[in-house]
C-alpha positions as CSV (number, residue, x, y, z in Angstrom):
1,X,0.0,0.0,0.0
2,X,1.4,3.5,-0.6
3,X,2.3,5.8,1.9
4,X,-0.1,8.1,3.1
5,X,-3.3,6.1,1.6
6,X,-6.0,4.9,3.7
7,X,-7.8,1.8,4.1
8,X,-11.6,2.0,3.5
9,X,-13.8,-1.1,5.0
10,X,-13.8,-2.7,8.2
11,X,-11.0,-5.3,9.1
12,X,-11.0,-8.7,8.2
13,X,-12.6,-11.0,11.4
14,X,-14.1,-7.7,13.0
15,X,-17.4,-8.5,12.1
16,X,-20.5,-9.2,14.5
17,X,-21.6,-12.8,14.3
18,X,-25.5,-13.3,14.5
19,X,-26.5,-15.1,17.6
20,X,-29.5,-17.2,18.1
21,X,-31.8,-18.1,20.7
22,X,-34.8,-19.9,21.4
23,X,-38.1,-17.9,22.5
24,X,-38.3,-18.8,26.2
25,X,-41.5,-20.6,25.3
26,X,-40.4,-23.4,23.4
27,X,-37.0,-24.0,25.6
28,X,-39.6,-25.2,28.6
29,X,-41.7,-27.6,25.7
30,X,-38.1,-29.7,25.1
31,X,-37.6,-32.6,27.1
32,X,-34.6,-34.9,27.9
33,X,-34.6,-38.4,27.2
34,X,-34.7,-40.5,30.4
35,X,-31.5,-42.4,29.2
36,X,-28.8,-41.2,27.0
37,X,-28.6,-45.0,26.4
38,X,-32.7,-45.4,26.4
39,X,-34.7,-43.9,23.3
40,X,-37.8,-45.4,23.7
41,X,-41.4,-43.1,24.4
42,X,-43.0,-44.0,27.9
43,X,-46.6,-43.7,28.3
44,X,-46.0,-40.9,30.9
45,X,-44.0,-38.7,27.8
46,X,-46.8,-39.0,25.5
47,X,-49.5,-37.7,27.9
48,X,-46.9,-34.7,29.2
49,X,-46.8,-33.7,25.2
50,X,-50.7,-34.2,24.6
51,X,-51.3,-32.1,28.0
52,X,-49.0,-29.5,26.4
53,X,-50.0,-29.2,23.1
54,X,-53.7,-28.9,25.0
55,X,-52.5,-26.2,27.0
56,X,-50.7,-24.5,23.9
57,X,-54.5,-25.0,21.7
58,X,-56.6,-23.1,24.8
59,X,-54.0,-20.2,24.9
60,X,-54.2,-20.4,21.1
61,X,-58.0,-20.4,21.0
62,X,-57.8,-17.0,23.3
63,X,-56.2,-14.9,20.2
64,X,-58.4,-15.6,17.8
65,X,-57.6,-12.8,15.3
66,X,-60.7,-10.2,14.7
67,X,-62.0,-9.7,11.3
68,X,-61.1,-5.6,10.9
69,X,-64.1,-3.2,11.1
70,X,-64.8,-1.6,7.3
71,X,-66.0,1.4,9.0
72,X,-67.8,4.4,6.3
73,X,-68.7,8.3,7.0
74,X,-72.8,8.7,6.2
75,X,-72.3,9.9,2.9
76,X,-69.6,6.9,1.8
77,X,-72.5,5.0,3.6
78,X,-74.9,6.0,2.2
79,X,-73.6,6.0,-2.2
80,X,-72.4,2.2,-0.7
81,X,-76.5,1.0,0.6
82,X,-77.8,3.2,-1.8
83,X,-79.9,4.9,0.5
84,X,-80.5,8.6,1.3
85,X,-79.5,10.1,4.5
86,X,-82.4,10.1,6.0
87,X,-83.1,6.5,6.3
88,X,-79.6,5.9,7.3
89,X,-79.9,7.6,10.1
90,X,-83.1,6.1,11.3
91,X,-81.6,2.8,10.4
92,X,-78.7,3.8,13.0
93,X,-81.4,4.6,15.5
94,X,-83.1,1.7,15.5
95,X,-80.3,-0.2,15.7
96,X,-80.9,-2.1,12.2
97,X,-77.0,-0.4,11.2
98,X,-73.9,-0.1,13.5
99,X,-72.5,2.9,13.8
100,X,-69.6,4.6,15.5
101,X,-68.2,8.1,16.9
102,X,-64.9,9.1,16.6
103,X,-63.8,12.4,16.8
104,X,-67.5,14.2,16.5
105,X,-68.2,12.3,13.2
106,X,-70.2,9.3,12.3
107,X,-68.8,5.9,11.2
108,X,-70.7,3.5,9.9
109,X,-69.9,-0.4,9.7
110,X,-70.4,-1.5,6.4
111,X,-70.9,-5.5,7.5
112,X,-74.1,-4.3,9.5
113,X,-75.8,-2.4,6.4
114,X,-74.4,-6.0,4.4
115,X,-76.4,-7.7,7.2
116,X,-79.2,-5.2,6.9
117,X,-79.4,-6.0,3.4
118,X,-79.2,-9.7,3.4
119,X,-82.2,-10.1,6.2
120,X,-84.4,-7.6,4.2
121,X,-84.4,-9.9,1.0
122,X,-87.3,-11.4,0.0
123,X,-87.0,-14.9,-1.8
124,X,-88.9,-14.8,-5.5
């Protein structure tokens, strides 16, 4: 290298090395064999893992993700059940719609007026 150049880049062997771990979750789910020497599955293992993976399916069943709102002002609302204002608004006071406020205005949940819509039909 000539004198007075400098070096651009890290040095070699200076880099950081990625470490990973196991969530703290799944490091109490692993068991050790009875016997380094003994790999057979006892009765006793099989109904620890079945109690686990039932325990693991309840906490599951708790975070059941929520279908997001599609939430509408009136007038959106109202172009989308093809409906005047009027009757939208007495649809929300009746409780026939679902409606919101946030913020002084007026949301509307568009899966209520859907639901509106389908117990209103009539069959031919």
């Amino acid at each position: 290298m000539a004198r007075g150049k400098k070096r651009k880049g890290k040095k070699k062997g200076h880099q950081k090395k990625a470490v990973f771990s196991q969530p703290p979750q799944l490091a109490t789910i692993e068991a050790a064999p009875a016997h380094s020497h003994d790999n057979s599955v006892t009765i006793q293992m099989i109904e620890d893992l079945i109690e686990r993976l039932n325990t693991v399916s309840r906490e599951l069943s708790g975070l059941k993700a929520q279908k997001p709102r599609r939430l509408a002002t009136i007038k959106e609302a109202c172009a989308y059940a093809k409906m005047g204002h009027s009757k939208l608004y007495e649809m929300i006071n009746t409780k026939e719609i679902t409606a919101y406020k946030r913020d002084g205005r007026t949301l509307v949940d568009l899966d209520s007026v859907d639901d509106m819509n389908n117990r209103n039909l009539v069959p031919w």
